[in-house]
Backbone as a chain_set.jsonl record, in Angstrom:
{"seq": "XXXXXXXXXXXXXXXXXXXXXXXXXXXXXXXXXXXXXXXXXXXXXXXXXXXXXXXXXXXXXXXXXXXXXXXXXXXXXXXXXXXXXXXXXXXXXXXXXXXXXXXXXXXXXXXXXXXXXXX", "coords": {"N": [[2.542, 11.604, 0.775], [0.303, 10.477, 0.68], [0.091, 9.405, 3.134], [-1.196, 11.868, 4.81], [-3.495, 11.977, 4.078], [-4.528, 9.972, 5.738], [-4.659, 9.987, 7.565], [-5.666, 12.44, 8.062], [-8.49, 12.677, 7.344], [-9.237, 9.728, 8.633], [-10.807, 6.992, 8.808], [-12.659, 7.443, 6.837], [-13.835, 7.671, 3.204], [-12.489, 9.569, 1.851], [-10.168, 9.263, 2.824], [-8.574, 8.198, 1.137], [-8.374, 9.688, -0.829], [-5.801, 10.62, -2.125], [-4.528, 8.839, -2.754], [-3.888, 7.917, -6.131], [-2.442, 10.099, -6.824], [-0.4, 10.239, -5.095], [0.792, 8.09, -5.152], [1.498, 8.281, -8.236], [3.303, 10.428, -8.063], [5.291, 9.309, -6.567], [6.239, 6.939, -7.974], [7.159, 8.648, -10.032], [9.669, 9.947, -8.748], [11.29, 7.708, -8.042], [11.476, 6.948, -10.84], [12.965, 9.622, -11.102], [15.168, 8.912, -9.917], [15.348, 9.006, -6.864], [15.573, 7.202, -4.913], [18.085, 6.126, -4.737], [19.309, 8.549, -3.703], [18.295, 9.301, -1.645], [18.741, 8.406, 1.925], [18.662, 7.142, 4.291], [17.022, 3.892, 5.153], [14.841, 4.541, 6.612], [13.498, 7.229, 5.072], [13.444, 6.113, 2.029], [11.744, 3.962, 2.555], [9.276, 5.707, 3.218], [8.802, 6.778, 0.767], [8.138, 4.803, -0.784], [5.948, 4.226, -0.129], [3.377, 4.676, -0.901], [3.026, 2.794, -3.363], [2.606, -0.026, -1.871], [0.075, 0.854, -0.64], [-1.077, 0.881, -2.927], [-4.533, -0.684, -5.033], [-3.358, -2.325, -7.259], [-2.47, -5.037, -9.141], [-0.246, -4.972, -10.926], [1.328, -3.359, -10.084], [2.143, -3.85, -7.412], [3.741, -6.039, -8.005], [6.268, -4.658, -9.146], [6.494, -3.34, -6.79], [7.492, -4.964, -4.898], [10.018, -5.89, -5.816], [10.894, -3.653, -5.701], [11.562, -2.552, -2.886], [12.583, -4.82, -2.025], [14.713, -4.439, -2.881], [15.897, -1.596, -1.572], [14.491, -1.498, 0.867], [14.847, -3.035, 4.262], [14.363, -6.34, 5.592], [12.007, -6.645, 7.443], [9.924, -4.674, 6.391], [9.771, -5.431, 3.741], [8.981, -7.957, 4.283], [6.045, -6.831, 4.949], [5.051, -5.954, 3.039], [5.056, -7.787, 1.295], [3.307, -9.686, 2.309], [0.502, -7.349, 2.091], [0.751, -7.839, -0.979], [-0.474, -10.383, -1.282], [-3.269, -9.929, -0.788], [-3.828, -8.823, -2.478], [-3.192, -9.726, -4.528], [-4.621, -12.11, -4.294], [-7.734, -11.204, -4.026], [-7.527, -8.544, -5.022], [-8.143, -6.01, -4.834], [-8.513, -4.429, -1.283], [-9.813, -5.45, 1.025], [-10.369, -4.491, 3.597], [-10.838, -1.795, 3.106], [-13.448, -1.893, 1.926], [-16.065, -1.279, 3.808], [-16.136, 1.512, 4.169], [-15.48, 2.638, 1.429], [-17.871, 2.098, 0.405], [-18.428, -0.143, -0.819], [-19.518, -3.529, -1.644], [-18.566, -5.999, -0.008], [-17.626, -9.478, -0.937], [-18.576, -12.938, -0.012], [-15.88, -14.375, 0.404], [-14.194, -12.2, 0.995], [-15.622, -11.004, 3.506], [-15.126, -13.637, 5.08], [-12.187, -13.778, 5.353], [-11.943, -11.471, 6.909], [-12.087, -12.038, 9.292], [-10.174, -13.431, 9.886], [-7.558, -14.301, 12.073], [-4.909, -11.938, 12.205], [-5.855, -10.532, 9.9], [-5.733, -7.857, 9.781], [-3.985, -4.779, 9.185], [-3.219, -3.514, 11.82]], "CA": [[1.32, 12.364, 0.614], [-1.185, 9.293, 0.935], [-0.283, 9.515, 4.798], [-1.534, 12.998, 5.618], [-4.836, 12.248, 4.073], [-5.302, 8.684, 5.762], [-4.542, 10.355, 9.284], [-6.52, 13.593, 7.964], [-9.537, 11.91, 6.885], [-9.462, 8.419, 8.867], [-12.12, 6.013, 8.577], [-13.563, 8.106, 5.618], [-13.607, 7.815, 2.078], [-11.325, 10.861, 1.925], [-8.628, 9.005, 3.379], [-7.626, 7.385, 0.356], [-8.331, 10.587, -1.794], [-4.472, 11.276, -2.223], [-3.308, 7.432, -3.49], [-3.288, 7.659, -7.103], [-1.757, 11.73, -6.678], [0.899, 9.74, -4.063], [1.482, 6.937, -6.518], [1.774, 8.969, -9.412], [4.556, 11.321, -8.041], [6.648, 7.965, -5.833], [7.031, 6.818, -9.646], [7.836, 9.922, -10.663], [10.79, 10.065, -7.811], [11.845, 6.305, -8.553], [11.926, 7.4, -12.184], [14.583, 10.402, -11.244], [17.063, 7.757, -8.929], [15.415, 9.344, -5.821], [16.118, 5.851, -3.918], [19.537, 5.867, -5.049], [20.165, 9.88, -3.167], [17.712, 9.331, -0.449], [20.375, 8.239, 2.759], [18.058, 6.046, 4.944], [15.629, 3.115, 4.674], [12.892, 4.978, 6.781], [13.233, 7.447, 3.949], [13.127, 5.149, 0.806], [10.19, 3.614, 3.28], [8.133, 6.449, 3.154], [9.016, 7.238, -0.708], [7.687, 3.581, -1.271], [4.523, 3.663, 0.673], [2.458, 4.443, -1.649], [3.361, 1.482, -3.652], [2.371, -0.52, -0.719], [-1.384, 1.076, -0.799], [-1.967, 0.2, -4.517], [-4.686, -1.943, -4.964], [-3.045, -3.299, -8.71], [-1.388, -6.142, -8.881], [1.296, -4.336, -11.327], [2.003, -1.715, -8.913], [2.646, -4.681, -6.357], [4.666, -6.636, -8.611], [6.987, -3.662, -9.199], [6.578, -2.906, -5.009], [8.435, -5.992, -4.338], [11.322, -5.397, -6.263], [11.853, -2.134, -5.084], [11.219, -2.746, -1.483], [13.578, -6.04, -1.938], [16.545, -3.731, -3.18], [15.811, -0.544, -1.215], [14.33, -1.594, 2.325], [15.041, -3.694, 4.824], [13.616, -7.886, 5.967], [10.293, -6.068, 8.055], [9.152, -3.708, 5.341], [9.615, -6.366, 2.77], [7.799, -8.516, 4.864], [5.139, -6.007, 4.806], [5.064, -5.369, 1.628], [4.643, -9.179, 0.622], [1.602, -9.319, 3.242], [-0.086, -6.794, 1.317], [0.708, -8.244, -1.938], [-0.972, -11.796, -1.399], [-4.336, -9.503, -0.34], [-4.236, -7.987, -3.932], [-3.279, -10.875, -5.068], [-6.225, -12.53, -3.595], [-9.069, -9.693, -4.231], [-7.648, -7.617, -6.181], [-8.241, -5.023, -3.517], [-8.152, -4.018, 0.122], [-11.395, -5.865, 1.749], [-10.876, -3.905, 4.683], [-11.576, -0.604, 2.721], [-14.879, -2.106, 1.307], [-17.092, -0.77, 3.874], [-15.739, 2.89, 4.008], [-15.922, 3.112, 0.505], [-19.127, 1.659, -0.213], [-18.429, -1.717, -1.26], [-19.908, -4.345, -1.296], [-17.623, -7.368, 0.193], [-18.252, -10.83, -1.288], [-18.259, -13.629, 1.277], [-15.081, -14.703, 0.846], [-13.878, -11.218, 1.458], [-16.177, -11.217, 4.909], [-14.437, -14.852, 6.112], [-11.183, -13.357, 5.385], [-11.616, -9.91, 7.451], [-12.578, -12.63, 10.274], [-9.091, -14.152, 10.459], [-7.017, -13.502, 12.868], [-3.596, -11.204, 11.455], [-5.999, -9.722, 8.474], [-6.01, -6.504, 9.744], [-2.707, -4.274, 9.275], [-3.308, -2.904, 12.972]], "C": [[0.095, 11.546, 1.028], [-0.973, 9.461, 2.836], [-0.644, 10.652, 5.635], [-3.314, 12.639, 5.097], [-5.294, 10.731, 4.948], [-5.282, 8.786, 7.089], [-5.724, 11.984, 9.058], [-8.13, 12.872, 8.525], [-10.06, 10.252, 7.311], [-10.518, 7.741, 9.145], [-13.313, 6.54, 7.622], [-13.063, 7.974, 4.502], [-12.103, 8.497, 1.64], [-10.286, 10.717, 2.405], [-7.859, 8.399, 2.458], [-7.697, 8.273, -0.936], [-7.169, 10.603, -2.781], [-3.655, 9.867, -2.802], [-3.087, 7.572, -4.577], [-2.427, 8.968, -7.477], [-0.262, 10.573, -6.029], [1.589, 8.604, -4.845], [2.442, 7.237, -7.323], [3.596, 9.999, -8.959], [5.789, 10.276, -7.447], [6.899, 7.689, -7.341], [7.511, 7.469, -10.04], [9.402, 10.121, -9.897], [11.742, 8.896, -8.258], [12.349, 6.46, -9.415], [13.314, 7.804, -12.448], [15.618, 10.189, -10.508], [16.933, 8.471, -8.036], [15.901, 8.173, -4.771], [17.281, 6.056, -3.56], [20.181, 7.44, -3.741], [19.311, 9.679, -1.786], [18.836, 8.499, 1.066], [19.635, 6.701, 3.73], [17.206, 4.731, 4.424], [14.882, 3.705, 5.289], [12.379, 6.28, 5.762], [12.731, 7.239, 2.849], [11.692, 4.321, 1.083], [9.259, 4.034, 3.337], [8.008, 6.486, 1.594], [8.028, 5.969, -1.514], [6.378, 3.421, -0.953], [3.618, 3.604, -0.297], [2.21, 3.262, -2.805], [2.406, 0.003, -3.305], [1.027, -0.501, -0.787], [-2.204, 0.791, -1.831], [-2.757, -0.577, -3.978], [-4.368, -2.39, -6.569], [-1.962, -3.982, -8.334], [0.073, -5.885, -9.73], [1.758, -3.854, -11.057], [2.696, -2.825, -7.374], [3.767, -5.95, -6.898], [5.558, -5.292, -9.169], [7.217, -3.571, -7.537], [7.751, -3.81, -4.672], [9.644, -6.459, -4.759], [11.588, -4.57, -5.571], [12.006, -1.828, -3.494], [12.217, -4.185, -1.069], [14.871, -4.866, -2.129], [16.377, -2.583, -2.358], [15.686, -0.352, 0.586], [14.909, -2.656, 3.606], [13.709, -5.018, 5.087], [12.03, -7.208, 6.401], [9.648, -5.966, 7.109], [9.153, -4.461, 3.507], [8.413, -7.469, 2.981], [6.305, -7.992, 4.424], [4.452, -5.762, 3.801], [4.104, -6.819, 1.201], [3.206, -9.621, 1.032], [0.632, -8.878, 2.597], [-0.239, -7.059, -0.035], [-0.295, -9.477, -2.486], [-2.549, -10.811, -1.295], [-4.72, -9.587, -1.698], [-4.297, -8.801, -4.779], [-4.599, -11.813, -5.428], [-7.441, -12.157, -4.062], [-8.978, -8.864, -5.094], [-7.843, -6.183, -5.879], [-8.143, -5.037, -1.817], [-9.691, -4.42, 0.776], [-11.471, -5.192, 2.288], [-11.229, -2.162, 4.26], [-13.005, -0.518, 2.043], [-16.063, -1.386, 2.281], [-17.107, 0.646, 4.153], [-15.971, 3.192, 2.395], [-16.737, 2.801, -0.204], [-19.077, 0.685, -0.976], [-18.871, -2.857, -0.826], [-18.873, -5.29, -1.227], [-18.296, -8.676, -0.261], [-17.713, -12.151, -0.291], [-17.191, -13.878, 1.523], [-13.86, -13.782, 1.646], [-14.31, -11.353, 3.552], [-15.144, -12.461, 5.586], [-12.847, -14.51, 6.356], [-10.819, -12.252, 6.326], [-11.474, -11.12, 9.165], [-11.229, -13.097, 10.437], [-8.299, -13.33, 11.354], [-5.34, -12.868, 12.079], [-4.287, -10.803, 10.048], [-5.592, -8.911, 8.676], [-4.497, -6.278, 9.455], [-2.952, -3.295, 10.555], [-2.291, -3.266, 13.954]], "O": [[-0.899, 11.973, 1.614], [-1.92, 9.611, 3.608], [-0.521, 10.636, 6.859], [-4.247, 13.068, 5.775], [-6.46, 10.375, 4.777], [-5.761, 7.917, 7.818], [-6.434, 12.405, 9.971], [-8.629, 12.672, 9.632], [-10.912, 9.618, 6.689], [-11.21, 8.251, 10.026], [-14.497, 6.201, 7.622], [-11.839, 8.098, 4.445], [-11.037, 8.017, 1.254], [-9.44, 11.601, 2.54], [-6.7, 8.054, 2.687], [-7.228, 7.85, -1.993], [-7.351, 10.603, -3.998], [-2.485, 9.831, -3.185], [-1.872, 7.438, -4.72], [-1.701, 8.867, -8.465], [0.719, 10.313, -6.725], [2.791, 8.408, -5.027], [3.618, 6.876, -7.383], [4.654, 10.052, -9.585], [6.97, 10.388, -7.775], [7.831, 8.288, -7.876], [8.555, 7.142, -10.604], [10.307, 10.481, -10.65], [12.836, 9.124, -8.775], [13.57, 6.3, -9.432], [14.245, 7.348, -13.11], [16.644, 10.852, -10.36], [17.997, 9.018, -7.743], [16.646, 8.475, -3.838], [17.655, 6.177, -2.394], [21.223, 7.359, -3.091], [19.926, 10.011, -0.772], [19.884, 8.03, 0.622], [20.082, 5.554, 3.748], [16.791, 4.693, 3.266], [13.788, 3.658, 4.728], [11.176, 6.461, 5.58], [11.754, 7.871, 2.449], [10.811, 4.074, 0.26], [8.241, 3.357, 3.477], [6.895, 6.152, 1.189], [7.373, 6.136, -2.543], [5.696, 2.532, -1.462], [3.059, 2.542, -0.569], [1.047, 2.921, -3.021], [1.783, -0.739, -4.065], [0.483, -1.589, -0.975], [-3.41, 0.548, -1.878], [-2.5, -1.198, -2.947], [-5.358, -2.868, -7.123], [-0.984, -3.775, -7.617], [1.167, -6.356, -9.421], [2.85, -3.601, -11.567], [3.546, -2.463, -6.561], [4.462, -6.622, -6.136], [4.879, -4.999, -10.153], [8.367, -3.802, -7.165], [8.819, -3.393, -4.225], [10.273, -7.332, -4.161], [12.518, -4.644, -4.768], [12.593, -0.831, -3.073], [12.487, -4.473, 0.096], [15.807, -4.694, -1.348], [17.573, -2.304, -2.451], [16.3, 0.395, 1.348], [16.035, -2.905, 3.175], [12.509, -4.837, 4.883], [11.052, -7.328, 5.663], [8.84, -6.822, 6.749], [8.657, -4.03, 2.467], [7.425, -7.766, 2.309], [5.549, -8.632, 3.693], [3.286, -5.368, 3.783], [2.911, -6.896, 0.906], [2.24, -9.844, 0.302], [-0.27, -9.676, 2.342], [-1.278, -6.623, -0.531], [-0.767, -9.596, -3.617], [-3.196, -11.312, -2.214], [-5.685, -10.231, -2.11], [-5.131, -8.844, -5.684], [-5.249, -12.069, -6.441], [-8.175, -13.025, -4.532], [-9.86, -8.416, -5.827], [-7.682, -5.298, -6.721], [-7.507, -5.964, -1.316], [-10.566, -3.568, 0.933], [-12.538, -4.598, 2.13], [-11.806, -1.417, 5.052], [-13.593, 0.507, 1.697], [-17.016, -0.903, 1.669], [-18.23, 1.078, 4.416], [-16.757, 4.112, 2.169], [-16.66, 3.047, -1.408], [-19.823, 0.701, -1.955], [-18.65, -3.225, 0.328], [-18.222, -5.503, -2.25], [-19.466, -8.899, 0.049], [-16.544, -12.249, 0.082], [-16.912, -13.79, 2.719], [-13.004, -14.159, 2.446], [-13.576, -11.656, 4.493], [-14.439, -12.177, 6.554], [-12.281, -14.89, 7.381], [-9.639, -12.02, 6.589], [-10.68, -10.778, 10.041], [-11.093, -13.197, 11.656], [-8.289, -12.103, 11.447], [-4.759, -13.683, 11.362], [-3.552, -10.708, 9.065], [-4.736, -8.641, 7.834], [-3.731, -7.241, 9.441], [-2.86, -2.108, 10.242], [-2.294, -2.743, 15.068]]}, "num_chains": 1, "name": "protein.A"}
């Protein structure tokens, strides 16, 4: 669900409308052993994404379990990538100036490296 509004709505606010809705129901799936019936990893990959988009660090410590037992080396990768950010910040720098945030410098020196982006 988080990926129809972040291709709907891209580079707007409104693109991240649908994360804690997309959250809320991937737990809810997890909950009822959707992993377990789902057949693929680019399945269980999508089911997980939202996960992935959290910015809490308990939602990313949970991610990396379930993305260790469920997905494959890449999307673990991926996962872990995103984890150190949240880790880090505590959020998604690069959504600070779409949603009206102010970035604090170390945020700014960080957007500046090269492999921040997820592009």
């Amino acid at each position: 669900m988080d990926q129809f509004s972040r291709n709907i709505y891209r580079d707007t606010p409104a693109a991240f409308a649908q994360d804690a809705m997309s959250l809320a129901l991937a737990q809810e799936a997890v909950a009822a052993g959707a992993l377990e019936a789902l057949e693929t990893i680019n399945e269980r990959k999508f089911l997980l994404m939202p996960y992935m988009h959290s910015e809490s660090k308990l939602i990313h410590q949970q991610a990396e379990k379930l993305f260790k037992q469920y997905t494959n080396a890449d999307t673990v990768d991926a996962e872990l990538k995103h984890k150190v950010i949240i880790d880090r910040f505590g959020r998604y720098p690069h959504r600070n100036d779409i949603l009206g945030r102010v970035s604090s410098s170390e945020e700014i020196a960080f957007l500046t490296q090269p492999d921040s982006s997820f592009l």
